[in-house]
C-alpha positions in Angstrom: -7.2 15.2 17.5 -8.0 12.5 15.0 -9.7 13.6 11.7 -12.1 11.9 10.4 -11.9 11.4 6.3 -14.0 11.1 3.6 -15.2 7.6 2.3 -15.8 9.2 -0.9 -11.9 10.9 -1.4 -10.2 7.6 -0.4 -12.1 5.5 -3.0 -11.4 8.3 -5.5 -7.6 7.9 -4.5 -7.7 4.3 -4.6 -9.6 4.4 -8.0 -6.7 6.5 -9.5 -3.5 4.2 -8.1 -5.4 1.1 -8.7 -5.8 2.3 -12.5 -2.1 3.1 -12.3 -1.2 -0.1 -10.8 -2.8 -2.4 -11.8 -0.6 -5.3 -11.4 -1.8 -4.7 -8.1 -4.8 -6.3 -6.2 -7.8 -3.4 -5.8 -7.9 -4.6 -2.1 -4.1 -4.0 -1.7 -4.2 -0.6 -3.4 -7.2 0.6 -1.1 -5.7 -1.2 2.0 -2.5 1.1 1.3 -4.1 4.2 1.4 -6.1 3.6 4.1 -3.0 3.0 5.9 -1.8 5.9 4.8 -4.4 8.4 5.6 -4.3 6.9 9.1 -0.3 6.7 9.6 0.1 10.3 8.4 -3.1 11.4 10.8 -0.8 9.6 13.8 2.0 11.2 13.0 0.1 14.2 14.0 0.3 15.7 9.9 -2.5 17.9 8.4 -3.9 15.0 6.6 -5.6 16.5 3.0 -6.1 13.7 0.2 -3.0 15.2 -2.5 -0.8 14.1 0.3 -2.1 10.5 0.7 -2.3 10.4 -2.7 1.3 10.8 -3.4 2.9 9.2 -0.1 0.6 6.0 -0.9 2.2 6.4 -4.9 5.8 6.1 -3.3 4.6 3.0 -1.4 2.6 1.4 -4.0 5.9 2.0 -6.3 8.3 0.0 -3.8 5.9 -2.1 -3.6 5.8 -3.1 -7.6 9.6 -1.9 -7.5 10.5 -4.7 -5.2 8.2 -8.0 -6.6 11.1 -10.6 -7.5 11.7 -10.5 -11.4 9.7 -13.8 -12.3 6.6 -12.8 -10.4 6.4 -15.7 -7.8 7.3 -15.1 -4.1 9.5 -18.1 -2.9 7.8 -20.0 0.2 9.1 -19.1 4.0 12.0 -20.5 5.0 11.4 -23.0 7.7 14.3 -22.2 9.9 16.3 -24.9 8.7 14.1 -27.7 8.8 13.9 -27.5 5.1 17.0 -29.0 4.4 18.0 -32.3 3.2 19.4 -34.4 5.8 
């Protein structure tokens, strides 16, 4: 059975990891924890907002973790048609 969750916890989560991450956007950090409250609730866990909290920290950390070094994310590769002829 799905739980329903309230408004006011996830903005109080999102408030906390936005202040710790703020290199992030406010919209990304509340976009991950919604998505986290929901995956965990799908995965059938007992969904409570200390666990969101910290499973949305680990993603929000790979998340900064993995941003190339100079801050810019290179274009998409056009599948070859990118290339000098």
């Amino acid at each position: 059975m799905l739980q329903t969750y309230p408004v006011g916890d996830l903005q109080r989560i999102a408030g906390r990891l936005h202040d710790e991450f703020a290199a992030l956007s406010h919209r990304c950090v509340e976009r991950c924890v919604h998505d986290t409250w929901k995956c965990a609730e799908h995965l059938g866990y007992r969904v409570t907002p200390g666990l969101v909290e910290r499973v949305a920290r680990e993603h929000l950390q790979a998340m900064v973790k993995s941003a190339p070094p100079s801050g810019l994310i290179a274009p998409p590769r056009t599948h070859g048609h990118d290339r000098l002829a």
